[in-house]
Residue frames as a rotation matrix with the C-alpha (Angstrom) as fourth column:
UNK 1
-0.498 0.637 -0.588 110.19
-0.863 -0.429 0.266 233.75
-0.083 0.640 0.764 27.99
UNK 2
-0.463 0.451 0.763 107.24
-0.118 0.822 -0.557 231.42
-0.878 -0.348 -0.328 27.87
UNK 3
-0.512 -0.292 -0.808 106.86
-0.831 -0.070 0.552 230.34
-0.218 0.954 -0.207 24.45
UNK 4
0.090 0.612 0.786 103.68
-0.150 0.788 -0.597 227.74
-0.985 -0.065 0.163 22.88
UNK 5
-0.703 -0.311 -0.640 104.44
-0.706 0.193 0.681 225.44
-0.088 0.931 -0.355 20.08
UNK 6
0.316 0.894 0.318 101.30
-0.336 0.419 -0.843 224.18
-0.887 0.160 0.433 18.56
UNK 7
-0.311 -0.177 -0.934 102.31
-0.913 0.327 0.242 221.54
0.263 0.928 -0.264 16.21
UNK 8
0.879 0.457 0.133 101.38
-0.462 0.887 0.007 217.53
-0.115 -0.068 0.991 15.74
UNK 9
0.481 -0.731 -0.484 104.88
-0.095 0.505 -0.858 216.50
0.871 0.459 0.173 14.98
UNK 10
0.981 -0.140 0.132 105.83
-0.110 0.158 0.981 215.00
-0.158 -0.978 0.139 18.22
UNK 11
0.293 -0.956 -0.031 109.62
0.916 0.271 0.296 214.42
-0.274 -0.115 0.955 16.96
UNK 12
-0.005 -0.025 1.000 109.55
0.424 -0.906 -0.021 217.98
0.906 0.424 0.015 16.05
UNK 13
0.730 0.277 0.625 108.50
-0.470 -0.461 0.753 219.18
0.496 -0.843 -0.206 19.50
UNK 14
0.785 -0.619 -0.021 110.90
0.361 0.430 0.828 217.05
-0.503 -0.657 0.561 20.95
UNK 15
0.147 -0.900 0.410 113.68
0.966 0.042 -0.253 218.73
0.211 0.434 0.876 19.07
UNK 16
0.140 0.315 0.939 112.55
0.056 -0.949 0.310 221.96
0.989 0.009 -0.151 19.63
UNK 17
0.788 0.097 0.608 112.88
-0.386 -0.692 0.610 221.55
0.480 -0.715 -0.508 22.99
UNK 18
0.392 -0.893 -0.220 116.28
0.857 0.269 0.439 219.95
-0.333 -0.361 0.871 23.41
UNK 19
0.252 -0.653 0.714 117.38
0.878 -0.155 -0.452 223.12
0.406 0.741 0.534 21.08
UNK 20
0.755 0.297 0.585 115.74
-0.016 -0.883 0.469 226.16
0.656 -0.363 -0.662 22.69
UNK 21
-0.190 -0.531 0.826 117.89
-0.357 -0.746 -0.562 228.41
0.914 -0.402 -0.048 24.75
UNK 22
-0.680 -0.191 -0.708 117.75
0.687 0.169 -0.706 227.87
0.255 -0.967 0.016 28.62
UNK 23
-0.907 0.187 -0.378 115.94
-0.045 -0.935 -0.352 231.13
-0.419 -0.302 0.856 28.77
UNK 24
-0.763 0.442 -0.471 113.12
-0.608 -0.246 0.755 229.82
0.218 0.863 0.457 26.68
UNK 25
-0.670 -0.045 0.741 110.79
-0.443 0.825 -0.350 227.92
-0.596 -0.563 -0.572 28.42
UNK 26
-0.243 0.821 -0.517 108.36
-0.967 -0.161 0.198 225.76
0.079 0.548 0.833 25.72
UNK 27
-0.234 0.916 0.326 105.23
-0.568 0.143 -0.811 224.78
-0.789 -0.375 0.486 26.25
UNK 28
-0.937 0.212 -0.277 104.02
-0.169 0.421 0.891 221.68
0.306 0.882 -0.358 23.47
UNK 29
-0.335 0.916 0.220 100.67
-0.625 -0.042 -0.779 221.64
-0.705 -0.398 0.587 22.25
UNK 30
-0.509 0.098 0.855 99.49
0.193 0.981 0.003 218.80
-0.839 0.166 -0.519 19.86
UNK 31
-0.435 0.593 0.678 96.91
0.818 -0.055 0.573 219.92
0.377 0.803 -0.461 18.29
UNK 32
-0.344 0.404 0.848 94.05
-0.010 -0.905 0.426 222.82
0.939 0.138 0.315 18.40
UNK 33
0.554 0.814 -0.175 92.36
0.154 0.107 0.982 221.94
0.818 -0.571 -0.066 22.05
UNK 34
0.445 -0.358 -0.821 95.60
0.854 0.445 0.269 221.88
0.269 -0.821 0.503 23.90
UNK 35
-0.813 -0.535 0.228 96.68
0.496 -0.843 -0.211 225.09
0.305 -0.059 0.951 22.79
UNK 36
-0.026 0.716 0.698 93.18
0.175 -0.684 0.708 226.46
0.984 0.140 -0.108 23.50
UNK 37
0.670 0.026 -0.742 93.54
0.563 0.634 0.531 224.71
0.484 -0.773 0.410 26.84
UNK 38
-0.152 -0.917 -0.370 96.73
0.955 -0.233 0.184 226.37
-0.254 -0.325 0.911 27.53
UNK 39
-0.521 0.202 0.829 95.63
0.491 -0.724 0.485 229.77
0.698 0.660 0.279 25.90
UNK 40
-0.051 0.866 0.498 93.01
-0.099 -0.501 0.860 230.17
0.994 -0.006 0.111 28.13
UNK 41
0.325 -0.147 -0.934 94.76
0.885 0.397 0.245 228.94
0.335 -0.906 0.258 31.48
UNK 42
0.865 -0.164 -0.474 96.11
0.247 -0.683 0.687 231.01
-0.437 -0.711 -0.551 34.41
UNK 43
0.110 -0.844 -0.524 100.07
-0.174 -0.536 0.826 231.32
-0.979 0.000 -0.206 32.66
UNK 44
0.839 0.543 -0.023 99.75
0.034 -0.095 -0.995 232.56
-0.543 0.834 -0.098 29.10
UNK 45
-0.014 -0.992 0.125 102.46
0.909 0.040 0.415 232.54
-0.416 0.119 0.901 26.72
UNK 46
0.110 -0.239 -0.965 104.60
0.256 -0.931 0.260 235.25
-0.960 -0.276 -0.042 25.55
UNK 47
-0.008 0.188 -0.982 104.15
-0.844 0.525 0.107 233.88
0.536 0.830 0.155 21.66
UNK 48
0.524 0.402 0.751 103.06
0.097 0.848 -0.521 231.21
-0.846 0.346 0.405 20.00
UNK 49
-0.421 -0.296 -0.857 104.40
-0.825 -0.269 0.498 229.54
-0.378 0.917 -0.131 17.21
UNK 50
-0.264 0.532 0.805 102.23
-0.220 0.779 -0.587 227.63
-0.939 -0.332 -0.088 15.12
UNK 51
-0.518 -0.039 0.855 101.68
0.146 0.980 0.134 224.98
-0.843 0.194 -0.502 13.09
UNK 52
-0.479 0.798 -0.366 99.09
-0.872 -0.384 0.304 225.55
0.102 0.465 0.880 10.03
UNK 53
-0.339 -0.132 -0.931 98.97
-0.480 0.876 0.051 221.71
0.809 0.465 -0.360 9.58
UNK 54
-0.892 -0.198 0.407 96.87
-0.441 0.583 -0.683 220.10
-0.102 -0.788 -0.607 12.51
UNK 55
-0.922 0.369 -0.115 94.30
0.109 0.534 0.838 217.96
0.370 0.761 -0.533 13.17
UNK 56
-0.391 0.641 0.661 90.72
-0.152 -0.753 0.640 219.13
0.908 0.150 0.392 12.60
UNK 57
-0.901 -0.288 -0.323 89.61
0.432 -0.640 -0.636 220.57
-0.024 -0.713 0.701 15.73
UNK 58
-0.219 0.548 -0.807 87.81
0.170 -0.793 -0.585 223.54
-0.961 -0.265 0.081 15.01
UNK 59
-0.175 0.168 -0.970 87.68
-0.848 -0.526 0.062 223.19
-0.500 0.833 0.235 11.32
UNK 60
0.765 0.594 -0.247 86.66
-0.567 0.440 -0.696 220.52
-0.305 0.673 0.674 8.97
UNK 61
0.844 -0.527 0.096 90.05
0.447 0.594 -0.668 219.45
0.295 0.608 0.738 7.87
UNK 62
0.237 -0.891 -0.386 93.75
0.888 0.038 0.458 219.61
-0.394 -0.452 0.801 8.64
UNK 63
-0.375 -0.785 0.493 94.60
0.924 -0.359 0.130 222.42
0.075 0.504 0.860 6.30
UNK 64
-0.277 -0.306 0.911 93.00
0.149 -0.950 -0.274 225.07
0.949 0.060 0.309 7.52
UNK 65
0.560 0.430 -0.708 92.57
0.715 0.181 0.676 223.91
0.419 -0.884 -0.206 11.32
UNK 66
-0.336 -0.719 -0.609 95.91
0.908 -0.419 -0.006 226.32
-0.251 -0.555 0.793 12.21
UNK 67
-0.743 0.238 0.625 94.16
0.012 -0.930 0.368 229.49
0.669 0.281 0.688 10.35
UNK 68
0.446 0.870 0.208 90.75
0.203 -0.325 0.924 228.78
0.872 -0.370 -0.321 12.59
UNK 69
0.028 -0.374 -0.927 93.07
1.000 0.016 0.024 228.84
0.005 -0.927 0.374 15.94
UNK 70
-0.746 -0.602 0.284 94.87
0.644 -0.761 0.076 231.71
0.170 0.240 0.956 14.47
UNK 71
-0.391 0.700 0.598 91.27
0.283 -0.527 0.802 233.54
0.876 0.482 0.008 14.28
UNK 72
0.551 0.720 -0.422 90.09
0.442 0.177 0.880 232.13
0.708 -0.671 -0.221 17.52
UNK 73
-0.131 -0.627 -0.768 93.12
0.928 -0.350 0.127 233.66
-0.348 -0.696 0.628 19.33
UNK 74
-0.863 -0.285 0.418 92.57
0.412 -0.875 0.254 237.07
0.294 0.391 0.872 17.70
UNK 75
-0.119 0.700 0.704 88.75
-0.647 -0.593 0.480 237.63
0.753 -0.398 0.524 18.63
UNK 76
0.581 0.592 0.558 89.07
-0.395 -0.394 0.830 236.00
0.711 -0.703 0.005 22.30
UNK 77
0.101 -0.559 -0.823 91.77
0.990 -0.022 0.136 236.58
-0.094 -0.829 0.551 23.94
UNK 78
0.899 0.368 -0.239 91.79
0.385 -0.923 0.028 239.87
-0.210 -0.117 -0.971 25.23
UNK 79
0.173 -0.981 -0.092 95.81
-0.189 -0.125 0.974 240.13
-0.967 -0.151 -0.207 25.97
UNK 80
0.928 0.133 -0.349 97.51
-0.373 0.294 -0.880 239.87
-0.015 0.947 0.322 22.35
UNK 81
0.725 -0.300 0.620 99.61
-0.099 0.846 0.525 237.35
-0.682 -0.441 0.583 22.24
UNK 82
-0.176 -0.478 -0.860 102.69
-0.964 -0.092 0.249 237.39
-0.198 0.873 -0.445 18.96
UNK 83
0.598 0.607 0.524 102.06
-0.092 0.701 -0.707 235.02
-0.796 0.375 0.475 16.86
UNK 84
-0.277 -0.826 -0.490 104.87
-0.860 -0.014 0.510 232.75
-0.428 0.563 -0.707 14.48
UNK 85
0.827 0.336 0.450 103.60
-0.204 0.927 -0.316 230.45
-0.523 0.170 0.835 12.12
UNK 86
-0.635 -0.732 -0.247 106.29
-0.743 0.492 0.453 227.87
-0.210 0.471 -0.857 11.12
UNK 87
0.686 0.711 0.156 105.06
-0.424 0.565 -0.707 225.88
-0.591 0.419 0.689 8.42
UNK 88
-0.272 -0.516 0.813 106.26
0.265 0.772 0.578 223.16
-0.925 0.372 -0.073 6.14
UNK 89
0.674 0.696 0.247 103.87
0.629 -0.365 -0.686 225.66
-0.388 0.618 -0.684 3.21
UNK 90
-0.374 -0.594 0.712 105.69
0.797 -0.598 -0.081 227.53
0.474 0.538 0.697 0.86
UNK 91
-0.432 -0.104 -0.896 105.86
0.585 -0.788 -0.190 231.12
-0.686 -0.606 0.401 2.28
UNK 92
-0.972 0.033 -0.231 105.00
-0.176 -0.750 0.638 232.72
-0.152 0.661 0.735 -1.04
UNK 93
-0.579 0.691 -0.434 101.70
0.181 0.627 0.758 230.90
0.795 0.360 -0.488 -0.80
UNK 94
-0.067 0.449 -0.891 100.86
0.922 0.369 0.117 231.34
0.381 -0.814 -0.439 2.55
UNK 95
-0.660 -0.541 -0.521 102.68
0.751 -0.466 -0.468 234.05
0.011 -0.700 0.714 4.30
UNK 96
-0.646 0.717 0.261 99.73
-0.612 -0.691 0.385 237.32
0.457 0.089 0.885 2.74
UNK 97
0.231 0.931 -0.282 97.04
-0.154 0.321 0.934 234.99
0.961 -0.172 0.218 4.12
UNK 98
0.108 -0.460 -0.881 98.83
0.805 0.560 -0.193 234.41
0.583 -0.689 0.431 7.29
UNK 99
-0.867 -0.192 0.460 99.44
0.229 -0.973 0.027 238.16
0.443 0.129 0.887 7.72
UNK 100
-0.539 0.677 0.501 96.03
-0.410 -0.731 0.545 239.13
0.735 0.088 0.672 7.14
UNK 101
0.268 0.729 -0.630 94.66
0.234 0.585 0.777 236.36
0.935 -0.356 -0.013 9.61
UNK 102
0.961 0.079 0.265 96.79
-0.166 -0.599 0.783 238.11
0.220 -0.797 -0.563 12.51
UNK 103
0.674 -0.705 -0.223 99.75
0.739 0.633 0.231 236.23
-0.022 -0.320 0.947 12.51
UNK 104
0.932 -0.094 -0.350 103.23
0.027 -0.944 0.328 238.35
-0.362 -0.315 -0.877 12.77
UNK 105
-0.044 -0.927 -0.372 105.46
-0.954 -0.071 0.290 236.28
-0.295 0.367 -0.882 11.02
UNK 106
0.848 0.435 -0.304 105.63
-0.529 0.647 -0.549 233.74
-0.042 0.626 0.778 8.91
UNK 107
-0.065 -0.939 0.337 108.51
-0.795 0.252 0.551 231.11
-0.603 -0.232 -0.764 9.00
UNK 108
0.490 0.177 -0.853 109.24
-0.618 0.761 -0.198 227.90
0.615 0.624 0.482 6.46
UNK 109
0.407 -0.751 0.519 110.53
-0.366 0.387 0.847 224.49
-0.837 -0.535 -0.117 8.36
UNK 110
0.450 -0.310 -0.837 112.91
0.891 0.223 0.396 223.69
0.064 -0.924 0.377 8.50
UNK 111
0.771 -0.012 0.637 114.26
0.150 -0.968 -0.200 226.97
0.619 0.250 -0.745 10.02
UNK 112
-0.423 -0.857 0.295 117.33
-0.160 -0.250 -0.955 228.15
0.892 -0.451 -0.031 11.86
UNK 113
0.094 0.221 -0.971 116.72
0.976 0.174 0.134 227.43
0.198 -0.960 -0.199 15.37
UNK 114
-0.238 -0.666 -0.707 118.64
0.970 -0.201 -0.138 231.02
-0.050 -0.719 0.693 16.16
UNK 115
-0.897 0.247 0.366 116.59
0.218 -0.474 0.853 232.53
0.384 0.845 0.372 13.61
UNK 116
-0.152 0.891 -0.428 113.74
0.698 0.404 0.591 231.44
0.700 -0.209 -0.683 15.67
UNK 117
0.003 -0.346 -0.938 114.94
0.998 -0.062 0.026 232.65
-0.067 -0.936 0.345 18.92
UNK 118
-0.846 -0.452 -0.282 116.14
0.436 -0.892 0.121 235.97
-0.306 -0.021 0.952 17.55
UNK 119
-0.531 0.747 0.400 112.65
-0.169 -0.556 0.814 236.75
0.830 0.365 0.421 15.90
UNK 120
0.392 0.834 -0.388 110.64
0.656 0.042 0.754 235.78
0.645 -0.550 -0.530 18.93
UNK 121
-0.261 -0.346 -0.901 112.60
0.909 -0.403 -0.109 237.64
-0.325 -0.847 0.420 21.38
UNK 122
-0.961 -0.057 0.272 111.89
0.177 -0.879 0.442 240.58
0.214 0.473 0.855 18.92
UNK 123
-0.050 0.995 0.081 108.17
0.092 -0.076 0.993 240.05
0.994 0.057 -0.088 18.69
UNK 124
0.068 0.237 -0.969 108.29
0.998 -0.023 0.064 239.81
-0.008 -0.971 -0.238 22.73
UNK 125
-0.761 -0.629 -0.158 110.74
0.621 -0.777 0.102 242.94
-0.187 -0.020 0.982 23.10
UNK 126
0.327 0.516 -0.792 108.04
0.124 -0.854 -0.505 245.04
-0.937 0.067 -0.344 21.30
UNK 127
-0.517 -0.764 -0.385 110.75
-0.350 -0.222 0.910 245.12
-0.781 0.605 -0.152 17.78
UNK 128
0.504 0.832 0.229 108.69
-0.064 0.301 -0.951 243.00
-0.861 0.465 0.205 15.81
């Protein structure tokens, strides 16, 4: 499974991929251009899990640069793509606006690694 993490936390991304499964292959994006970059290339991922928290980009300001991706991946990419935001934001704050912006799941860090694993494979799978 081919799997983009769009965060800025570069010691984050670098855990993330010492943790992931063998079977998992992920893809770090930085910020909002690399993931567009990578979005829009020849091998797409099978989710995304992203950040809210990057830096502005496509919006005015860090805090709502991960909702404009979120938007921009919903009206143009044709192929829909699942979509996990894992966010340092309370969930009870976030998670209905997340939702409503396309996302499919909403995660708080820090999170279970296996937790991770076990919800993306769902969201691939079709289980959701």
């Amino acid at each position: 499974m081919r799997v983009l993490y769009v965060d800025d936390d570069w010691n984050l991304a670098g855990d993330m991929m010492v943790l992931m499964p063998p079977e998992i292959a992920l893809v770090w994006a930085p910020d909002s251009r690399s993931a567009i970059e990578f979005l829009f290339g020849e091998e797409r991922p099978d989710v995304v899990i992203l950040d809210l928290d990057l830096p502005p980009y496509l919006s005015e300001d860090a805090e709502s640069e991960g909702l404009c991706l979120l938007d921009l991946m919903r009206s143009k990419i044709a192929v829909r793509v699942p979509v996990v935001v894992l966010s340092r934001l309370p969930k009870d704050a976030l998670e209905k606006t997340c939702i409503e912006h396309g996302a499919d799941a909403y995660l708080e860090k820090p999170c279970s690694v296996p937790d991770l694993v076990r919800l993306l494979k769902n969201l691939v799978e079709g289980g959701g």
